[in-house]
N, C-alpha and C positions, 0 to 999 in steps of 0.2 A: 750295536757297535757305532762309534762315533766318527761320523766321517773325516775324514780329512778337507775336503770340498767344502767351500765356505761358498754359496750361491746366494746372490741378493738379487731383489729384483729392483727396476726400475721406480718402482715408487718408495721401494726401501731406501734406495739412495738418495732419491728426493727428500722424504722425510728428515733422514738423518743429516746429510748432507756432507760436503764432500771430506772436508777433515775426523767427521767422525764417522766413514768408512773406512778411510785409510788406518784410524786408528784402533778400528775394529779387527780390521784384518792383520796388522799389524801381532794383535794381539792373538789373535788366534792364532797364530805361526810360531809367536815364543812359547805358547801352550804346545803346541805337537812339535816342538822342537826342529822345527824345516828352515835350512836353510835357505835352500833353493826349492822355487816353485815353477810350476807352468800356470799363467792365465790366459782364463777363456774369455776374449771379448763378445758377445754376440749383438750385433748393432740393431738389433730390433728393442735394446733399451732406449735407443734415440726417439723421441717422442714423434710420431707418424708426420705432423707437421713440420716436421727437422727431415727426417727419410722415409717417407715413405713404400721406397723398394726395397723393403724387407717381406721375409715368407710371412711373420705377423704382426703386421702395422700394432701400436696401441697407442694411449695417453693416459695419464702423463706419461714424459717421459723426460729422460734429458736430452738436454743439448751438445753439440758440438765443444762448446768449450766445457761444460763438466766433464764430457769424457777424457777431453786431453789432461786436463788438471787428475783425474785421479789418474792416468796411465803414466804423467806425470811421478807424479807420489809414490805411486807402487813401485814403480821401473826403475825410480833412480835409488830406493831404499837400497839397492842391490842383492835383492831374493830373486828375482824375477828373470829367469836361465830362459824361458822363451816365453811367446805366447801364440794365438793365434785368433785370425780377426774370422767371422762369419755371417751369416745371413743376407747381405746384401747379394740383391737379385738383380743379375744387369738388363736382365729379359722384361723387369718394371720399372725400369731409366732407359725410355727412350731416347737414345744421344748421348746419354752417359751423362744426365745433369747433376747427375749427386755424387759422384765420381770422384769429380776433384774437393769436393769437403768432406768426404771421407780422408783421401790421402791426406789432404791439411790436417785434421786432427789429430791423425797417427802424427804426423810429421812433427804438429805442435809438445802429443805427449812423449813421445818416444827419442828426441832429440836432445 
């Protein structure tokens, strides 16, 4: 069975980059005929060196602005009925140092 769940990983997105994910997924959505989706963000695609208070740090990964830029692109195509953000551990930001570049990027893509 063909899921419906289009999952990339962080270095998929790297590879490809950011226009031709969005155009990927894009695609995939006219194919199973969805209007409305939910996205799952999980911010351990952010490259460890960008956040690394995530449950599994890695690299590569992306950055802060690739992620706004695709939440960007997907968000404002107007499929995207909600989503929801994850993995950041506030128990491995001591002070809360990664805190506010997290908000700012949602803030940059989701606005």
């Amino acid at each position: 069975m063909d899921s419906a769940v289009l999952g990339l990983t962080a270095q998929q997105v790297l590879g490809l980059g950011v226009d031709q994910v969005v155009k990927r997924v894009v695609e995939r959505l006219n194919v199973r005929e969805l209007d409305r989706v939910w996205l799952h963000l999980d911010l351990d695609v952010l490259d460890e060196k960008i956040l690394p208070a995530v449950d599994s740090p890695g690299g590569p990964g992306l950055d802060f602005m690739q992620v706004s830029e695709l939440l960007t692109n997907l968000v404002h195509g107007g499929r995207v009925l909600g989503l929801d953000v994850t993995v950041y551990d506030p128990e491995l930001d001591p002070g809360t140092k990664y805190a506010d570049s997290i908000v700012e990027c949602l803030v940059r893509g989701l606005v």
